[in-house]
C-alpha positions in Angstrom: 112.8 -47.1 87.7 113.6 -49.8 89.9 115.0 -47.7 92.6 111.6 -45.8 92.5 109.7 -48.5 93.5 112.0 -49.5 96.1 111.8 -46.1 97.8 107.7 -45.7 98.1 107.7 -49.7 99.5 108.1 -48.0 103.2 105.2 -46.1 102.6 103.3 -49.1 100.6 103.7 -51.3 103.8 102.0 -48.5 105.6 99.0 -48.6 103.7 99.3 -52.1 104.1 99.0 -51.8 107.7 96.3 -49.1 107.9 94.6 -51.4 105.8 94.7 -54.0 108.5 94.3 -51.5 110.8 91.1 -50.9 109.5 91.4 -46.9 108.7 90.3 -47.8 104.6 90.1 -44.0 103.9 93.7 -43.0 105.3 95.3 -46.4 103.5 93.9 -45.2 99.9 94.5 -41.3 100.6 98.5 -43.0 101.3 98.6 -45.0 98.0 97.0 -42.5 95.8 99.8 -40.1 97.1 102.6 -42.5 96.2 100.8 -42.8 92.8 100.6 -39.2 92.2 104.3 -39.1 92.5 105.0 -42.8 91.1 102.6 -43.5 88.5 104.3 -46.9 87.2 104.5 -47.8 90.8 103.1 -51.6 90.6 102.8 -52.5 94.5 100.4 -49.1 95.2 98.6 -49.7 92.2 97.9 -53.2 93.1 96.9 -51.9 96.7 94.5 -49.3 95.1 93.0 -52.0 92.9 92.2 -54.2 95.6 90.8 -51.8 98.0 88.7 -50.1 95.0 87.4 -53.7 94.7 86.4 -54.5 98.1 84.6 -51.0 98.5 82.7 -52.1 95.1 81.9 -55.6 96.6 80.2 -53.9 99.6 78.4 -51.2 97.5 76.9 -54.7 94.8 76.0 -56.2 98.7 73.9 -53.2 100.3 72.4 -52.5 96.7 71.4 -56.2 96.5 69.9 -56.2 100.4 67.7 -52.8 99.8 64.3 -53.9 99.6 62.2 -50.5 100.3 62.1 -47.6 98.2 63.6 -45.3 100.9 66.5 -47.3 102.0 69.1 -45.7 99.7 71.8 -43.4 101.5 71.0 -41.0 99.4 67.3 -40.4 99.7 66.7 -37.5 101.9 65.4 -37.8 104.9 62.6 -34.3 103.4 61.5 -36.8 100.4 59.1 -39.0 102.9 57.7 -35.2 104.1 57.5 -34.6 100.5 55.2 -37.5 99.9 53.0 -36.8 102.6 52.3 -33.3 101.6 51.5 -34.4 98.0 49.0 -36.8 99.5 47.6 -34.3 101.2 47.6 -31.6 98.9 46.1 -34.2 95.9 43.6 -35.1 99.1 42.4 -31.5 99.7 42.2 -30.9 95.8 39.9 -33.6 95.7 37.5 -32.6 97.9 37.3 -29.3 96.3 36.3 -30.6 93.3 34.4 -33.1 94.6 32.4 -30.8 96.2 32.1 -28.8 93.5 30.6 -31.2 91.3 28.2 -32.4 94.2 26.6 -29.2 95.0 26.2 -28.6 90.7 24.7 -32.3 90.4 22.2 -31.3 93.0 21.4 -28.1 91.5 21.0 -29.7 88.0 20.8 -33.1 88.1 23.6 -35.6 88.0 22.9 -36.7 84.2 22.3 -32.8 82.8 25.1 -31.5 80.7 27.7 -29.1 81.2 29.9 -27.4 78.9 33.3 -27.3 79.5 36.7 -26.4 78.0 37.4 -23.1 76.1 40.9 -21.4 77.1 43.3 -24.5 78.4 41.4 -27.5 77.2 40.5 -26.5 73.6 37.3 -26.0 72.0 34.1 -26.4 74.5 32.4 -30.2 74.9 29.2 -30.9 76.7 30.0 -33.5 79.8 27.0 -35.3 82.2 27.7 -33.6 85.1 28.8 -37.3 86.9 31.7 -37.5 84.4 33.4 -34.4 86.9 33.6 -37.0 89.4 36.4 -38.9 87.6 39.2 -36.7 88.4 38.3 -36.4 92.6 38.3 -40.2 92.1 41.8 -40.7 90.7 43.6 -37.9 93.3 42.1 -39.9 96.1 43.7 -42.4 94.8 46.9 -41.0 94.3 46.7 -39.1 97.9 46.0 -43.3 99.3 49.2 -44.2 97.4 51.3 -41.0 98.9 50.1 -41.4 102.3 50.6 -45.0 102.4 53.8 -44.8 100.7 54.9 -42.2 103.5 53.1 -44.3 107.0 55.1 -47.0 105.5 58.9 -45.5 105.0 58.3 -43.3 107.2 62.1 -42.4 109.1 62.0 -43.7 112.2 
């Protein structure tokens, strides 16, 4: 087993280097291939370990520095875009039913009654007609959110 060891140590020491060298990738692509073929070889497993640790130490460092929402490496650059549209979507939803409920307050008055329901939202229920203004209300302020959320992490 000895002998083993001895004969990847050439190969080790080049890891060793690359690792100084800087080129991380090719030093642990070198050491996994003497462990494929060695598996009880201590001095590559040792070299793996350490470099394994020092790529988790810089992962724990950028995780800790992140402060926005959109700083990850993995957020796509089509998720800001993706914001936006719902704000404007949520925006223009709105306004349709806030128009809606306008133009049926002014033909009825604001505090008549409406019935509403039957198919999706279960049996019918009689609603003042300012109650419809509840749900414009809340997608504005959802679109606000979205298209804050996007003028702010937007990529630039």
């Amino acid at each position: 087993m000895r002998t083993q060891q001895s004969q990847s140590l050439p190969e080790v020491e080049q890891a060793h280097e690359l690792l100084k060298q800087g080129r991380r990738e090719e030093a642990y692509a070198l050491v996994c291939d003497v462990l494929k073929r060695q598996p009880a070889n201590i001095e590559a497993r040792a070299l793996r370990d350490r470099i394994d640790a020092e790529d988790f130490r810089v992962a724990v460092v950028r995780e800790r520095e992140r402060k926005d929402i959109f700083e990850d490496e993995d957020v796509s650059p089509i998720l800001p875009i993706g914001v936006l549209i719902i704000g404007i979507v949520a925006a223009l939803v709105a306004s349709y039913l806030a128009f809606r409920a306008i133009r049926l307050g002014f033909q009825i008055g604001f505090t008549a009654e409406v019935e509403m329901g039957g198919r999706w939202l279960g049996a019918p229920s009689k609603f003042p007609v300012h109650n419809l203004f509840i749900t414009p209300v809340l997608l504005y302020f959802v679109s606000g959110i979205c298209i804050y959320a996007y003028r702010r992490y937007r990529p630039r």
